[in-house]
N, C-alpha and C positions, 0 to 999 in steps of 0.2 A: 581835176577840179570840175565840178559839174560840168560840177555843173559846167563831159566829158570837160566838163566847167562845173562839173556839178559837185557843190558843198554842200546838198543835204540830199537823203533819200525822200524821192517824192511819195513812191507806194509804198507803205508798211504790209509787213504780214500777219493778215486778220484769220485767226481761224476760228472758225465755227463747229460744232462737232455737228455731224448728220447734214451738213448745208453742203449744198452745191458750190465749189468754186472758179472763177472764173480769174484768171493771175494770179496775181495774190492778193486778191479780196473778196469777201463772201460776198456771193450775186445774191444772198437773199438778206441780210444787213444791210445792201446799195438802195435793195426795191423797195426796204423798209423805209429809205430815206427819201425816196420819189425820183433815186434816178441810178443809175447801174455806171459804177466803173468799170473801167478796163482798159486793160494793158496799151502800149502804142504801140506795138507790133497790131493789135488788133486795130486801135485805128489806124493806123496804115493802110491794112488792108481793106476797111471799109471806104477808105479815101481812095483806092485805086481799083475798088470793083464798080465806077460808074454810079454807084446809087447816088440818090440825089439825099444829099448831107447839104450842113452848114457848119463848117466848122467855126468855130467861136473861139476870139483871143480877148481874154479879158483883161489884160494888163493894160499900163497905161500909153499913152502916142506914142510917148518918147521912146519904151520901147520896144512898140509894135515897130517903130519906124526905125530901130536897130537891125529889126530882124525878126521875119514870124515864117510862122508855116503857108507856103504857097496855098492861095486862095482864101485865106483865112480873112474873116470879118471882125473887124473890132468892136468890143463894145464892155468900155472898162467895167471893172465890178461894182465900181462905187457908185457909176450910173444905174445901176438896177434895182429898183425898189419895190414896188408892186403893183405895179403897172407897165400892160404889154409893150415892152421894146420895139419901135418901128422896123427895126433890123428883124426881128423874130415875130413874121404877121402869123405864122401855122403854128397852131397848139401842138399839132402831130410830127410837125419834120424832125427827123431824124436829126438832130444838135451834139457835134461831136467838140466836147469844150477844155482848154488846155489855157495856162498861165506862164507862170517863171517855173514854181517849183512843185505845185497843186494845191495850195495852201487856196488861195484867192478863187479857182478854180472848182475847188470841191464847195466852196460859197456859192458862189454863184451857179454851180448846179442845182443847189438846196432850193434858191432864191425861185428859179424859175421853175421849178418842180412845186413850189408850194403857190406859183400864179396858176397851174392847171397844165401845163407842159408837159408831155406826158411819155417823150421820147428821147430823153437826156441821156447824153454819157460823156463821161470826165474820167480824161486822158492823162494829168500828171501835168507836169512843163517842159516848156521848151529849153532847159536847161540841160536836162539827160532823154531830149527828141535826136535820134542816133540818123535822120535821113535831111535833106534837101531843107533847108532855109532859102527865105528871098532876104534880103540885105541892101538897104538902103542909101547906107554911109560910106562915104568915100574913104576910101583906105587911105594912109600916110603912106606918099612914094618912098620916103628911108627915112630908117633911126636916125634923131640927129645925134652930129657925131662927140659934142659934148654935153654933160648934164646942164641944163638952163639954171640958173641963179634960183638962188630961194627966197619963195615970196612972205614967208612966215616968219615968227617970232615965238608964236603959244597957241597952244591948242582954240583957245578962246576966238582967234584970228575966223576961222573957218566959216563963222557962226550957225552951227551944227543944230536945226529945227526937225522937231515932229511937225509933220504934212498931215497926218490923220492919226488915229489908235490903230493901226492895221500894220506899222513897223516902218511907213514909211516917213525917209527924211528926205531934207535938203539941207546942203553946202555949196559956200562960197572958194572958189580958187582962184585967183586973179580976177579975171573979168567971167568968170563961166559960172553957172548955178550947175552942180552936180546930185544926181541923186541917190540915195544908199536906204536899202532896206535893211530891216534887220525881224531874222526870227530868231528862235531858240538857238544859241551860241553859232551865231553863223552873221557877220557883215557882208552883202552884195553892196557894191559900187560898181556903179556904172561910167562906162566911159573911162573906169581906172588906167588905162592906157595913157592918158593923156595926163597926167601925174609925172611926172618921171624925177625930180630933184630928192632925193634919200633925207635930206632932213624934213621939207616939206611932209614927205610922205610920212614919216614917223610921228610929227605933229598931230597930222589930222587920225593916224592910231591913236594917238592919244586920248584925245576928244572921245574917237570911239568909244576907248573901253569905258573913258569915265562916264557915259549916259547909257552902256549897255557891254558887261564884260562876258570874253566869250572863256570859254571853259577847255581846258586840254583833254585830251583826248581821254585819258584816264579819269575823268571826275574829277580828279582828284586837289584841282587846283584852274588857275585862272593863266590867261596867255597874257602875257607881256607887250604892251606897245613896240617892242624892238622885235619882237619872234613874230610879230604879224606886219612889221615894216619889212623885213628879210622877205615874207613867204610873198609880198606885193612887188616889190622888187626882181625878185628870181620870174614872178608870174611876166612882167614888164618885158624884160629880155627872151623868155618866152613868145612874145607876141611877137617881139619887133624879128625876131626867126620864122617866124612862121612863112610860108611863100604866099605873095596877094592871092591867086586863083584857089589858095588851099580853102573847104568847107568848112574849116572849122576856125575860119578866122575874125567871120562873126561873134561867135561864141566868146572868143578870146581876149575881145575886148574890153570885159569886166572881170574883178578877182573876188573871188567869192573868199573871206577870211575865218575859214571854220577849224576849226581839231584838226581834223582828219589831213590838213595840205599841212600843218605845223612842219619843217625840217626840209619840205622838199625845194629840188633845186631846179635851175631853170631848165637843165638836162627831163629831171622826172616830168615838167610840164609839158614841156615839148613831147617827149615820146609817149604822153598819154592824147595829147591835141594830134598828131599822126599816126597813131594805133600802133607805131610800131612796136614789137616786143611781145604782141598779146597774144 
């Protein structure tokens, strides 16, 4: 799952006939747009050759304070309108900018490239970023050892709101506001960890699909509130496996509910959150 957690691919592959390519996307389609992607291995490497960069996180507190790229500056997208960011006094510094998935991220490189910026590059998310996160939140000492009581009734319980046109929501779960994006057939919930009762959790599927259903992996049809409570579920026992000191257990905190995790089990999450097998 991406999103190594990862539910959607952040870079597509753009080809251009006679263009120069740089990953896979045309370096001269990026310039056209006032700023150049590329790949995170390449940022990586410009984050570890000393140049003086600013790498930019443009998602919101909540969760840069999950978990971002060491050194990284915050400055959500929705903050950025056309006037220069105090975070970003240099037209020319070199601005390496990354989100969740690169949805938010390729925005706000447009954004800043069309204020007169003129050194931009946009790196994808921190959902499939394969090196070093910082990590804010205190991990759970252990699974508990029974499933907690269910707080629900009806999907309606939740009260499942658009936060902006951009996919993001909020929901309610006991006493916690949780939050869940949503793009093209794919739910991110954050904090889904902390979910653990199986009817609960099938509830608030529910809700999901009715204000936005995601699609199987074939086109061909739509996923089920019960096939996306299973892959939440499986994803669950997944985490609570995972070892505290493991890297990727940041990451693993949230279930991303797309096509592509439909069937898999909490064995398949695990040995893709420890690489083992690859």
């Amino acid at each position: 799952m991406r999103r190594s957690f990862a539910a959607a691919v952040c870079a597509g592959i753009l080809l251009c006939t006679g263009c120069q390519q740089t990953g896979s996307v045309s370096v001269e389609s990026s310039r056209a747009a006032g700023f150049t992607q590329i790949t995170q291995e390449e940022a990586k490497s410009i984050m570890d050759s000393g140049e003086d960069v600013v790498i930019l996180d443009v998602r919101r507190q909540d969760e840069f304070d999950q978990s971002h790229i060491p050194g990284a500056v915050l400055l959500p997208n929705e903050e950025i309108s056309d006037t220069m960011p105090a975070q970003l006094p240099d037209t020319s510094q070199k601005i390496l900018i990354y989100c969740r998935s690169g949805n938010r991220s390729k925005q706000a490189a447009q954004k800043l490239a069309d204020m007169g910026y003129t050194n931009v590059y946009e790196f994808g998310g921190i959902i499939t970023w394969p090196y070093d996160v910082v990590s804010q939140l205190t991990e759970p000492a252990t699974a508990p050892a029974t499933e907690p009581p269910a707080l629900l009734s009806s999907p309606a319980e939740i009260c499942l709101t658009a936060a902006d046109q951009l996919g993001n929501y909020t929901f309610t779960y006991g006493e916690r506001l949780f939050y869940a994006l949503y793009e093209p057939d794919n739910w991110h919930i954050t904090d889904s960890y902390l979910i653990e009762n199986e009817q609960d959790i099938l509830m608030i599927c529910r809700a999901l699909t009715e204000e936005n259903p995601v699609h199987t992996a074939d086109l061909s049809g739509w996923r089920t509130p019960e096939d996306m409570a299973s892959e939440w579920r499986s994803h669950n026992l997944a985490y609570s496996l995972l070892p505290a000191d493991s890297p990727s257990k940041g990451h693993a905190k949230d279930v991303d509910l797309d096509a592509k995790d439909s069937g898999k089990t909490s064995l398949d999450f695990l040995l893709e959150r420890t690489g083992i097998g690859r």
